[in-house]
C-alpha positions in Angstrom: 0.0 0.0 0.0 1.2 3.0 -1.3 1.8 6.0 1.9 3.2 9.2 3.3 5.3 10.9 5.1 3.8 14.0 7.0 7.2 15.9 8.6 6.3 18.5 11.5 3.2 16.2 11.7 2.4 17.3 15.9 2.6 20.9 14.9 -0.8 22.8 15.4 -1.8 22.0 11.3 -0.1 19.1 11.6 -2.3 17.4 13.9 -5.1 18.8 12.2 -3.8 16.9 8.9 -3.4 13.9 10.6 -6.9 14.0 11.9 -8.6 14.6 8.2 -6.0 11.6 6.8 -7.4 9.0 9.3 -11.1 10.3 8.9 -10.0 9.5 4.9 -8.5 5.9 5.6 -4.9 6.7 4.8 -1.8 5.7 7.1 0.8 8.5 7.0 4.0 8.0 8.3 4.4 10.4 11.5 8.1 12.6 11.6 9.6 15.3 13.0 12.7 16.1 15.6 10.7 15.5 18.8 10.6 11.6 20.0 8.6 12.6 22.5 5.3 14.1 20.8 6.2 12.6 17.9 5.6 8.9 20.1 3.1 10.3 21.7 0.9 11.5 18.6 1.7 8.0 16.9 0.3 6.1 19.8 -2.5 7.9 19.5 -3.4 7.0 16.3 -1.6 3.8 15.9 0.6 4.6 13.2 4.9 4.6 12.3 6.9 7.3 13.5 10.5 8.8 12.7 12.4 11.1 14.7 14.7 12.5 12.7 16.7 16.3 11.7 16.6 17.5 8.3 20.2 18.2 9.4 20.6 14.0 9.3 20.5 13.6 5.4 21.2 10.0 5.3 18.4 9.2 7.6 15.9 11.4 5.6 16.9 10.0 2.5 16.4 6.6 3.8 13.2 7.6 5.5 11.7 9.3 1.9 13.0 6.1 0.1 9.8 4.0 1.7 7.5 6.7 1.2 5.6 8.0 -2.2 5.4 11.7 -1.3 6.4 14.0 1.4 3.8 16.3 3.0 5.6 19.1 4.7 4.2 20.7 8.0 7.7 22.2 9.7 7.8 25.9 9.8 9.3 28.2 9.2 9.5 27.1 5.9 12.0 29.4 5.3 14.4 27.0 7.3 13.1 23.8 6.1 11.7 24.1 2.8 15.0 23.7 0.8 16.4 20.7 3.0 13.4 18.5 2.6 12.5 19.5 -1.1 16.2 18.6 -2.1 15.9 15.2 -0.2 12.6 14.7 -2.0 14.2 15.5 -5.5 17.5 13.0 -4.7 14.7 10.5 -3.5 12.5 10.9 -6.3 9.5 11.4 -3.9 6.8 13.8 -4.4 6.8 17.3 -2.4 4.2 19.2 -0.6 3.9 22.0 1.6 1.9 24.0 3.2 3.4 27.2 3.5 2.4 30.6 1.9 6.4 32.5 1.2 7.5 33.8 -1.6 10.8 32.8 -1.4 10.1 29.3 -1.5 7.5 29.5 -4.4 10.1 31.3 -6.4 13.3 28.9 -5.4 11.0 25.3 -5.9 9.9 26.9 -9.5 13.5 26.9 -10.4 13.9 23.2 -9.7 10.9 22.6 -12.3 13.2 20.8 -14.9 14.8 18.3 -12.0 11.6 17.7 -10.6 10.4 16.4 -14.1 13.4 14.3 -14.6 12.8 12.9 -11.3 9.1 12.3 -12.7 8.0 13.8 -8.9 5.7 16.5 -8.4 6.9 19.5 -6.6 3.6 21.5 -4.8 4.1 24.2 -2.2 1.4 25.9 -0.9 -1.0 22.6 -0.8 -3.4 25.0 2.0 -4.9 27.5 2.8 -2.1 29.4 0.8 -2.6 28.9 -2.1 -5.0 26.5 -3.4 -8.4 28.6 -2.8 -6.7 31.6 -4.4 -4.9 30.0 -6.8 -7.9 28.5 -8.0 -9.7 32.1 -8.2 -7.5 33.4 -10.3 -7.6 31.2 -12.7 -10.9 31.4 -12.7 -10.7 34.7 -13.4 -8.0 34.4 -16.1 -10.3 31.8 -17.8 -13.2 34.5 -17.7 -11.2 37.4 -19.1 -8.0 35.8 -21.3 -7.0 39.0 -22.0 -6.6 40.3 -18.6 -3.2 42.1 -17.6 -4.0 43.0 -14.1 -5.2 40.8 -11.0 -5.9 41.9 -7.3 -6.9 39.3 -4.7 -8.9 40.8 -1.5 -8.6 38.4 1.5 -10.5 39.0 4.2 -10.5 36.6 7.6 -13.0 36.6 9.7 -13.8 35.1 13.2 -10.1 33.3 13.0 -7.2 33.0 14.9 -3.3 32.2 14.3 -1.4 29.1 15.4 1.9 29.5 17.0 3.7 28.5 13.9 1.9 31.0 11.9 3.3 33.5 14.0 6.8 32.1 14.1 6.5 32.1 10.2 5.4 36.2 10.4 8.6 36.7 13.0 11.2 35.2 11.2 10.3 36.8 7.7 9.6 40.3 9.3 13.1 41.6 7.8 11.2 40.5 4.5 9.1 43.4 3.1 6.4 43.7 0.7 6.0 42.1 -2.7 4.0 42.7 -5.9 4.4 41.4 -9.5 4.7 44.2 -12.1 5.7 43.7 -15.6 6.2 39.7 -14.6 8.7 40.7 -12.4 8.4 40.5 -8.6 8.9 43.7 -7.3 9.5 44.4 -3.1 7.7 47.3 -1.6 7.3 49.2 1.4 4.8 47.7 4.5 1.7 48.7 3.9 2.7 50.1 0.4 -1.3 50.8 -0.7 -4.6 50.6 1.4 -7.4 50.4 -0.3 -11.4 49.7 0.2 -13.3 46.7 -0.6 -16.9 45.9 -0.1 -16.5 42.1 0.6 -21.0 41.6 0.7 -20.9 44.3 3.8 -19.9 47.6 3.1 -16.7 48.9 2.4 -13.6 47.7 4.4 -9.9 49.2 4.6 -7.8 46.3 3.0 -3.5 46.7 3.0 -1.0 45.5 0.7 0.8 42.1 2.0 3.3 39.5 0.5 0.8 37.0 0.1 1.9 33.7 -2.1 -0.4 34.3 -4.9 2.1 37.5 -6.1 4.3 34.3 -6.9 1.9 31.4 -7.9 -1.0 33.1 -9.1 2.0 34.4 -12.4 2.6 30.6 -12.9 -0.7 29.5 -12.9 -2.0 32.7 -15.5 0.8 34.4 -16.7 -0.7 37.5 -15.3 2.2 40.4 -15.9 0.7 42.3 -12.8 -0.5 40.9 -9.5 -1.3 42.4 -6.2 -3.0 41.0 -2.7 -4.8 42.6 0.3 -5.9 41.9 3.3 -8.1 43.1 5.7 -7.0 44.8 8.8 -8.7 46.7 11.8 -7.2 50.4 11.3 -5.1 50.5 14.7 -3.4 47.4 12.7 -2.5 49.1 9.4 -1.3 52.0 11.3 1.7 49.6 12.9 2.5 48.2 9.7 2.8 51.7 8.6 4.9 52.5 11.7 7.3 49.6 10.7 8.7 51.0 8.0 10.3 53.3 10.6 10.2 50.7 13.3 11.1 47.7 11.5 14.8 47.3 10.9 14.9 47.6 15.1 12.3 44.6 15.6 14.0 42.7 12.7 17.4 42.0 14.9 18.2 38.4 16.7 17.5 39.7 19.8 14.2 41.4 18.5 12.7 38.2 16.9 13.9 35.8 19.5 12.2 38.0 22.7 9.1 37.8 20.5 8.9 33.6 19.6 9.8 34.1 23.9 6.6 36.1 24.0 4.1 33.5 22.0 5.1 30.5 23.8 2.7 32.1 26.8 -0.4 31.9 24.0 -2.3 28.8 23.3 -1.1 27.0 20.4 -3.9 28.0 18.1 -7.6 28.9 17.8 -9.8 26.5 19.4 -12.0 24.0 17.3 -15.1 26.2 18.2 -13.0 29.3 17.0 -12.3 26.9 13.8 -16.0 25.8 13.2 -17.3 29.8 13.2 -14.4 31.3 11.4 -14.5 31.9 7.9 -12.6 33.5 4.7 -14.0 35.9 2.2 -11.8 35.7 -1.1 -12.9 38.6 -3.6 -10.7 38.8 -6.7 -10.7 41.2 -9.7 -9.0 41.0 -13.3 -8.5 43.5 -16.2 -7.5 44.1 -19.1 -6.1 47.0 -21.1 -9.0 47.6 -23.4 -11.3 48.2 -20.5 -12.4 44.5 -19.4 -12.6 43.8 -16.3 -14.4 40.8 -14.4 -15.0 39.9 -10.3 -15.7 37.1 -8.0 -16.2 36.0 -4.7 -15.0 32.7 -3.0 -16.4 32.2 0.5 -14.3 29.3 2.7 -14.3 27.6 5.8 -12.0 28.8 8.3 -8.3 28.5 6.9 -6.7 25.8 9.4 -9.3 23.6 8.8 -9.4 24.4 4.6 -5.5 23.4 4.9 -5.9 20.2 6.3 -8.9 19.6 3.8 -7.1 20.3 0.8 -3.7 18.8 1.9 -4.8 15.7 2.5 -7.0 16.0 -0.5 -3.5 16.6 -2.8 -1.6 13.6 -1.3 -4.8 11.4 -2.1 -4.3 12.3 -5.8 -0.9 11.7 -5.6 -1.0 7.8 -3.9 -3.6 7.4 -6.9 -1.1 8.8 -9.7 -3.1 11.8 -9.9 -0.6 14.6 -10.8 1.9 16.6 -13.2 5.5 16.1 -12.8 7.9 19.4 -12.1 6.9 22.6 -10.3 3.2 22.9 -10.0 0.3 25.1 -9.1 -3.2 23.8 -7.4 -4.9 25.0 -10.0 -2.3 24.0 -13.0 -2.9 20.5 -12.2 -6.3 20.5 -10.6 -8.1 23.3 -12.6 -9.8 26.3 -11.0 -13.0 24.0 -10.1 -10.6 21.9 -7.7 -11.6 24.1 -4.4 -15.4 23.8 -5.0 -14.8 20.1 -3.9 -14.8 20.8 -0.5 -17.8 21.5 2.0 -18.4 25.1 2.9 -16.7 26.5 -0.4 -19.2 29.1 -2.2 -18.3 31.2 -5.3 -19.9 33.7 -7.4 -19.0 35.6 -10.1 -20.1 39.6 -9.8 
């Protein structure tokens, strides 16, 4: 029987992707650096462990050489992504991750050609970041082929953030904005342009961020120009503003280490009630040059629980030879219908 391998797997998504894999029959193979949750977790559920570092590459490689594809929890990804995803290439096992950063969307594109050779299929962003905007915008593109111009509005509502969300935030803070114009990704300011939405409620103040789309959203429509907001509470967008003058203080050692000090005092994510009653809105808008423009609205469960949905959802496809080899998107190999598969997804055109 064909299985997986999920590493970071007693993480605060990871458990919630282990969860969804049992509740769909599979048997993933447990892993991360901690024996003790990591024995634990797999008692639990009564299934294989490995404790391992991605440090250890002759134990990962002989770990990924029993296992068809790699689903990878560990954050920050910007520590991790490159370790595994180079094990999985030598291995020839499939990648996935579930991380939303630029950097790694960018650096995994550029191992498209070896990932073909290797016959695997490379996949970041396999959650909430990307696949139900990455699907929009498609969706879009396929509506208007001539558009030039794409902006995704994100709007969260009722939700938390896990612990490991935040420790992603922190260790990328020195990071600033991104956009894509003229194809090229282009790094701007914090809070670089605020606009107002009306996501079905009245208008809302929604602020520039580095979001993965600026990245995939190019490969999956060839889009030359690509923006993201999100929505923030005005007090918020007023400290992102302030980091531009603040910033280069909190993004020292010292700085980021006294704050991942500071969130092991919080909970390690939102609770499954705050889970069940949170929710995304996902409005998206594409032109073109000759005055076309088209919208639509995606409406989705709460994004934790949407990232273990799809995830596991991926892998599946995978252990049943369902997928492209090289550098993928969601929706390059899936099509934009591929998040409408899921309960709680609604979209609209406008």
């Amino acid at each position: 029987m064909k299985t997986f391998l999920i590493y970071g797997s007693y993480g605060y998504t990871g458990q919630l992707i282990v969860e969804v894999a049992i509740q769909h029959g599979l048997r993933p193979i447990l892993a991360g650096r901690n024996e003790r949750k990591l024995r634990a977790q797999a008692e639990s559920f009564g299934l294989e462990h490995r404790t391992f570092s991605l440090d250890d590459k002759q134990i990962l490689h002989d770990t990924l050489a029993d296992v068809e594809g790699v689903l990878h929890c560990a954050g920050p990804f910007v520590h991790t992504f490159r370790k595994m995803a180079e094990a999985c290439l030598a291995m020839r096992c499939h990648y996935l991750d579930i991380s939303g950063e630029i950097l790694g969307f960018e650096t995994l594109a550029k191992m498209d050609e070896d990932a073909k050779k290797a016959s695997i299929m490379m996949m970041p962003g396999a959650g909430f970041d990307v696949v139900p905007t990455d699907c929009l915008a498609l969706h879009l593109k396929n509506r208007l082929p001539s558009a030039t111009h794409l902006k995704l509005y994100i709007n969260s509502i009722d939700s938390g953030v896990s612990r490991g969300t935040a420790r992603s935030v922190i260790e990328n803070m020195h990071r600033e904005g991104t956009i894509r114009t003229n194809h090229e990704l282009v790094h701007v300011p914090p809070a670089w342009n605020v606009r107002t939405v009306d996501f079905g409620s009245g208008p809302e103040k929604v602020v520039s961020i580095g979001w993965g789309d600026v990245s995939t959203a190019y490969h999956s429509t060839g889009i030359p120009n690509i923006q993201v907001y999100m929505a923030f509470p005005y007090l918020a967008i007023l400290f992102l503003r302030a980091m531009r003058v603040i910033g280069p203080v909190l993004y020292t050692r010292p700085a980021k280490g006294l704050l991942k000090q500071v969130l092991r005092l919080r909970r390690s994510g939102p609770t499954q009630e705050q889970r069940q009653k949170g929710y995304n809105l996902i409005v998206g808008e594409a032109v073109d040059g000759q005055n076309g423009s088209v919208s639509s609205k995606l409406k989705t469960p709460d994004g934790y629980r949407l990232t273990a949905m799809v995830a596991v959802a991926i892998m599946q496809k995978i252990l049943n030879s369902e997928f492209e080899p090289g550098f993928q998107t969601p929706s390059m190999v899936y099509g934009p219908d591929f998040i409408l598969n899921f309960d709680g997804i609604d979209r609209t055109d406008l």
